[in-house]
C-alpha positions, 0 to 999 in steps of 0.5 A: 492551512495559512501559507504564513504559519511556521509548522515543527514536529519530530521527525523520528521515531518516538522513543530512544535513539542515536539521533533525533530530527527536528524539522520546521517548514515556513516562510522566512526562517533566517530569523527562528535559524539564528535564534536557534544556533546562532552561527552562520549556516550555509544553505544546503550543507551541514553545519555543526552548532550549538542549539540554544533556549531563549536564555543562551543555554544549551539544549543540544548539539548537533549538525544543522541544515538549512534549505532555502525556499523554493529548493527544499522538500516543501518547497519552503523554507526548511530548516533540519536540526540533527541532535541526540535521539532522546524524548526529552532533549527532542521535546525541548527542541521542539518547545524552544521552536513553538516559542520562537513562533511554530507549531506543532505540524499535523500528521503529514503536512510537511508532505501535504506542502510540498503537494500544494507547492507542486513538489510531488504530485498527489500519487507521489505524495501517497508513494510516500507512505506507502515507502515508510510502511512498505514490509517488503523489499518488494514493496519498497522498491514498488513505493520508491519507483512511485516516488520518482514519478513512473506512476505519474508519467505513466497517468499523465501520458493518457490524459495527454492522449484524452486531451488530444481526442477531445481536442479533434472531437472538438474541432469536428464539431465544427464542421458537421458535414464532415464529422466521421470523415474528420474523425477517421483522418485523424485517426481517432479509433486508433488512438482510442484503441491504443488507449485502452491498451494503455489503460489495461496495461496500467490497471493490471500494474496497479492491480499487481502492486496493489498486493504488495502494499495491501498483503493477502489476508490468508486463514489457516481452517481445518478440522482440530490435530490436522497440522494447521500451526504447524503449517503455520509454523513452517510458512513462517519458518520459526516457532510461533504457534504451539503444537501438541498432539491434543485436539483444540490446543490452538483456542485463539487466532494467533497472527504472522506477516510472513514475506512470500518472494516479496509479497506480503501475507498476513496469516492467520491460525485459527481454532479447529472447527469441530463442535466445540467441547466447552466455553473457551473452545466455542469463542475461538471456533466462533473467531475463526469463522469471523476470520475466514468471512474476512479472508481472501484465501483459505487454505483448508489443512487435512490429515493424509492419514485421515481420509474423511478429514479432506473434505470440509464437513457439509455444514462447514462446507456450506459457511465457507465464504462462496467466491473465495480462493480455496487450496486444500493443504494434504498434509502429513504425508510423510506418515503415509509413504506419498510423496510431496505433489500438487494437483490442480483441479476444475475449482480447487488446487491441492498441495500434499506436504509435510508441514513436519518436515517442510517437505512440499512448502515450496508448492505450497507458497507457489500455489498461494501465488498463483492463487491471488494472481501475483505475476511473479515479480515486482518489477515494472508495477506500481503501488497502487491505492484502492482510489487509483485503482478505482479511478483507472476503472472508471477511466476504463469504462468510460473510454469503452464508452467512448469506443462505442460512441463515435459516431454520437459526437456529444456522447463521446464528447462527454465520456472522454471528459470524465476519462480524463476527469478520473485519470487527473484526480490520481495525480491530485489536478482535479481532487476535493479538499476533504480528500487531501484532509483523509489521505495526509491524515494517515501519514505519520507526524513529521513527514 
């Protein structure tokens, strides 16, 4: 990316809308500013104005913003042209910016700038997106606690503890004489405890605020006319899977995000397993088993009017995925006279409910929760990223290391270092090039 280019891209969604956004970024754009409106603009403040072609004519009207480097999102010059929501007048807005010497932004180079001119830190960044594509409030409220920088001064406090320890390690080196006796005045086993205590803190955050922006990928299986699309009908609280009393009537995986007290659930109905009766029944019963190696939970309906259909047949049992939560769903109760109820056992939990009735789903969405470890709420948690939660694990094991390494000065040295190493590459001071490139990829264009 060369600092002197101009980059302009749509900022709002594609398609029909009241209003549309154009957004460039560059260096000195006063020039392109009176080109495009040809009024005066103050900076920061919204200006209504004309937005004109190379000819004079009229492409659009809107309201203009101009901010002037360094005080803008990029931390460049950046220049906001507000118009009507149309595909083309938006495209004809943007044409008359590459004529006047832009080009078309790659997906999230406004945000990839204003990292590079330490606007936002790289966790930051990545808050970003994880806002836009948020499908929770609770997740929402998770990126935006990122955005402002809680994650980051939380990272930034550590690696202000590490630097400290590696500065005392430091300093006893230079006195070997008196090396424990140094280490143990200034405390060190304290502040690596204290430490660790820091990073199980942040981890388990993270691990928690991994759920809201991941979702749990959780797959409906029983046996066919056990009431798996209606459960599924009844968690998502509308009409989205048929249901007859005819056995194999769900042939494909029909797919539901449903929101359960803020977390995300990507669920997914599947085909009755049985052995199937014809061709189309043995494709979808072959895609359910695809869903369930893909899972990370399954919860296993039954019929409470049929006993033997509670356990899994023994050659189903054995391909279920071995590791992954399981609650076996009783369903139907309410032919049978039992009242809804949740039993917890050494390896399986079971909710008995009415997926007719709704009757017991409460029990249900608290067993799934308490099945993937969600805390019970968002508060206090950051939106986590596989790599940061990667990056704490690794910073875990090496302050572990660290612990156990006091008395070999070189050694914890070395292990405090890459703690800190691990801990900066979160907030982007130590990160390779062809990482930013795969992290800003993702981004939309115009962000």
């Amino acid at each position: 990316m060369a600092k002197n280019e101009i980059i302009a891209a749509v900022a709002t969604p594609p398609g029909r809308g009241g209003i549309g956004v154009v957004r460039i970024s560059g260096p000195s754009l006063e020039t392109m500013l009176r080109a495009l409106v040809n009024v005066e603009v103050a900076p920061r403040r919204a200006t209504r104005a004309a937005f004109r072609a190379a000819d004079g004519s009229v492409i659009d009207q809107g309201l203009v913003l101009f901010f002037p480097a360094p005080h803008s999102y990029t931390g460049e010059d950046v220049i906001e042209l507000q118009g009507h929501g149309g595909p083309v007048v938006l495209q004809l807005l943007l044409r008359r910016c590459l004529e006047l010497g832009a080009r078309v932004a790659e997906p999230g180079e406004f945000t990839k700038r204003a990292f590079l001119n330490d606007k936002l830190d790289l966790a930051q960044a990545e808050s970003v997106a994880d806002l836009i594509d948020a499908s929770t409030a609770e997740a929402a409220r998770c990126a935006m606690r990122s955005l402002q920088g809680e994650f980051s001064q939380r990272v930034d406090a550590m690696v202000r503890v590490l630097t400290e320890l590696r500065m005392l390690v430091e300093a006893t080196l230079d006195f070997p004489d008196e090396e424990i006796e140094f280490l143990e005045h200034a405390k060190a086993r304290d502040k690596l405890a204290d430490l660790r205590r820091q990073l199980s803190g942040v981890l388990a955050a993270s691990r928690q605020g991994s759920l809201l922006r991941e979702g749990i990928h959780v797959v409906i299986a029983g046996e066919p006319n056990v009431g798996k699309s209606s459960l599924m009908n009844c968690l998502a609280g509308e009409e989205l899977a048929i249901v007859t009393d005819i056995p194999g009537t769900t042939r494909d995986a029909i797919r539901q995000t449903i929101n359960v007290r803020g977390v995300p659930l990507h669920m997914v109905d599947t085909a009755g397993l049985r052995e199937p009766e014809d061709k189309v029944e043995k494709i979808g019963i072959s895609r359910t088993w695809d869903e369930i190696s893909k899972s990370n939970l399954v919860l296993w309906v039954s019929d409470a009017t049929v006993p033997e259909t509670r356990i899994a047949d023994p050659v189903v049992a054995a391909r279920l995925p071995k590791g992954v939560p399981q609650i076996v769903v009783i369903n139907k109760v309410d032919l049978c006279g039992r009242n809804p109820a949740r039993y917890a056992g050494n390896k399986t939990t079971e909710v008995a409910l009415s997926a007719k009735t709704g009757a017991g789903i409460e029990l249900l969405r608290d067993a799934i929760l308490d099945a993937i470890g969600w805390g019970g709420s968002g508060e206090g948690l950051f939106m986590a990223r596989e790599r940061h939660l990667q990056a704490l694990q690794t910073a875990q094991t090496h302050v572990d290391q660290a612990s156990a390494s006091i008395p070999q000065l070189e050694l914890l040295a070395e292990e405090l270092r890459l703690a800190q190493r691990a801990l900066a590459g979160i907030t982007g001071e130590f990160t390779a090039d062809d990482l930013l490139g795969e992290i800003f990829s993702r981004f939309c264009i115009g962000k």
